[in-house]
C-alpha positions as CSV (number, residue, x, y, z in Angstrom):
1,X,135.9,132.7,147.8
2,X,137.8,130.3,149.6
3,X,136.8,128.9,152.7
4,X,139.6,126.9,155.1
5,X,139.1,126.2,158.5
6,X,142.8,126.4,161.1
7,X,143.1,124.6,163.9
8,X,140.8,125.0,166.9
9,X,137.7,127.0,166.3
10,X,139.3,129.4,163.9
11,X,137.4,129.4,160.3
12,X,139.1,131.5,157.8
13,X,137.8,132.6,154.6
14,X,139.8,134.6,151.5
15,X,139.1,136.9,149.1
16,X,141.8,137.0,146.7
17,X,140.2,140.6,144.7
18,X,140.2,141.9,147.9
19,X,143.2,140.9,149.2
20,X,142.0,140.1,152.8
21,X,141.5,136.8,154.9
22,X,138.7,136.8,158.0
23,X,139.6,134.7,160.6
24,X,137.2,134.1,163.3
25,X,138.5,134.6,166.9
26,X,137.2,133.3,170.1
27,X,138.4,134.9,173.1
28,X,140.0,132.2,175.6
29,X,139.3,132.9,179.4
30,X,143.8,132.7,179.6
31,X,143.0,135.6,176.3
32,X,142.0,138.3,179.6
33,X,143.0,140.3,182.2
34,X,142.1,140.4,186.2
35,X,138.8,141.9,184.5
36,X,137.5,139.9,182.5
37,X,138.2,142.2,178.8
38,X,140.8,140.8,176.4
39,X,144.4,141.7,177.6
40,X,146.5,143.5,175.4
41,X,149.1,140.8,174.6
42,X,146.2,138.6,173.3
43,X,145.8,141.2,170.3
44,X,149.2,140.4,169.0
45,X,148.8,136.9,169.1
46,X,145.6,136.9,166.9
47,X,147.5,139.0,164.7
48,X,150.3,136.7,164.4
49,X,147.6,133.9,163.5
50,X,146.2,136.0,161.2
51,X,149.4,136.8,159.0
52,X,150.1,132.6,159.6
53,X,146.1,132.4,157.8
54,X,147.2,135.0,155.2
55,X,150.0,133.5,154.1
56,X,148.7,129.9,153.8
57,X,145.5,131.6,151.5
58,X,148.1,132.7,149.0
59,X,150.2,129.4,148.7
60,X,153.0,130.2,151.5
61,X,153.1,127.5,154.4
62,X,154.4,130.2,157.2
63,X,156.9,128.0,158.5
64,X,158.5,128.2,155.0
65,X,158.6,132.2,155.4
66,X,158.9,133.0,158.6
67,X,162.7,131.0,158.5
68,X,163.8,129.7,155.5
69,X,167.1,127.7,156.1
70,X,166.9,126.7,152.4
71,X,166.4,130.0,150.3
72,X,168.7,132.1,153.5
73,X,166.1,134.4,154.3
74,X,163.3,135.4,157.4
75,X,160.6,137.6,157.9
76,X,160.6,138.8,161.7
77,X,158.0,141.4,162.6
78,X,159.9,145.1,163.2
79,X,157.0,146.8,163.8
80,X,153.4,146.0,165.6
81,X,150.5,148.5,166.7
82,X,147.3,148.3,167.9
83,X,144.2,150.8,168.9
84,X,141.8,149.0,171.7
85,X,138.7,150.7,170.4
86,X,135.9,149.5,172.5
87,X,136.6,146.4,175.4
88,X,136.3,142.8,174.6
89,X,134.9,139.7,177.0
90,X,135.8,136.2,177.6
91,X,133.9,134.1,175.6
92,X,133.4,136.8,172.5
93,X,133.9,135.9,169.0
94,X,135.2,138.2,167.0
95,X,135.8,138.6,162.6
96,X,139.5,139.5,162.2
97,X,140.0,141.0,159.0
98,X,143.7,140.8,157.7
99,X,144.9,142.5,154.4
100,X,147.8,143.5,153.3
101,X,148.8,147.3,153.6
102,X,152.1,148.3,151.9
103,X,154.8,145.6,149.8
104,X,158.0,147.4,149.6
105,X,161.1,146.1,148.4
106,X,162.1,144.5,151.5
107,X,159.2,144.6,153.6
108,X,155.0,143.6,153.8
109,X,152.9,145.7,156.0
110,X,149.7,144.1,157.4
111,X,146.4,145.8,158.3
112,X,144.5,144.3,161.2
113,X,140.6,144.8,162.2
114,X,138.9,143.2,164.5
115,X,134.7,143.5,164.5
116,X,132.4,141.8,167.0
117,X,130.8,138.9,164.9
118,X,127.5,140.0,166.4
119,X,126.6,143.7,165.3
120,X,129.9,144.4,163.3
121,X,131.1,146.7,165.4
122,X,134.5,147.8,165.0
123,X,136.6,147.1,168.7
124,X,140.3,147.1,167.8
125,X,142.7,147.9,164.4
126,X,146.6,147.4,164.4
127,X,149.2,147.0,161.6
128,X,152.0,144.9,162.0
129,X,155.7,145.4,159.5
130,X,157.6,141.7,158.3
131,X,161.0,142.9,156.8
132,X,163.2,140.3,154.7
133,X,166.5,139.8,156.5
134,X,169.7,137.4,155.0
135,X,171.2,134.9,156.9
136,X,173.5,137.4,158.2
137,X,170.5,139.3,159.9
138,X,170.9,142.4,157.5
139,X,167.4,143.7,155.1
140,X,167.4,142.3,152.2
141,X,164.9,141.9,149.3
142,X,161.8,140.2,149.9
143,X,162.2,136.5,147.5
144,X,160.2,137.0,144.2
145,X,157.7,134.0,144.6
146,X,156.7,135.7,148.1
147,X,155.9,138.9,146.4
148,X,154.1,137.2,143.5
149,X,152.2,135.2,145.9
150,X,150.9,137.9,148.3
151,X,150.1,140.5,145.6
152,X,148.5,138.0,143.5
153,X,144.9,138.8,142.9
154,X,145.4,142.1,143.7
């Protein structure tokens, strides 16, 4: 198991046999709504870290995926979902658990869920699509070394 801590208070951990990164998530007062509970944007975000958290567990500095002037390809998210399960406070922490769903060709799927770090309990899941693009903006194939490294261990 390997255990790397992000910036802030986020403390990740990897599994590579089972192909999923925890990151721990502390909800920010600017993270909620008028009411208090975790506003929907806020879900995305911690998403968006935890793809950033899964990608650096497997050897791939994001900002080396995300745009890559060099190799002429990007991954840009096409797709993003999420089911609010059970309401979320300011000051919460929360075990995101980030694996990876489906590798096609030209595209990575990610599987989002987020459990209360007290009691476990299951609050919120999503999935969230990455498809390879060219310079030109068009789908291409995802690069080798980005398909080696995210299935690796799996």
């Amino acid at each position: 198991m390997l255990r790397h801590f992000g910036k802030g208070e986020s403390a990740v951990t990897a599994n590579a046999s089972a192909r999923q990164v925890d990151v721990t998530v502390t909800v920010r007062f600017g993270d909620t709504d008028p009411y208090g509970v975790v506003y929907f944007a806020s879900y995305f975000r911690y998403c968006h870290h935890g793809i950033e958290e899964f990608l650096r567990s497997r050897g791939l500095p994001p900002h080396q995926v995300f745009r890559n002037r060099e190799e002429g390809f990007g991954l840009p998210i096409v797709s993003a979902s999420c089911d609010f399960l059970k309401p979320v406070r300011y000051g919460e922490q929360l075990r995101l658990a980030v694996s990876l769903a489906q590798v096609k060709d030209k595209a990575l799927t990610f599987d989002f869920r987020f459990h209360r770090r007290e009691g476990g309990e299951l609050v919120a899941r999503g999935e969230a699509t990455m498809v390879a693009i060219g310079a030109d903006w068009r789908a291409r194939s995802l690069p080798p070394r980005v398909v080696e490294a995210v299935t690796e261990g799996g």
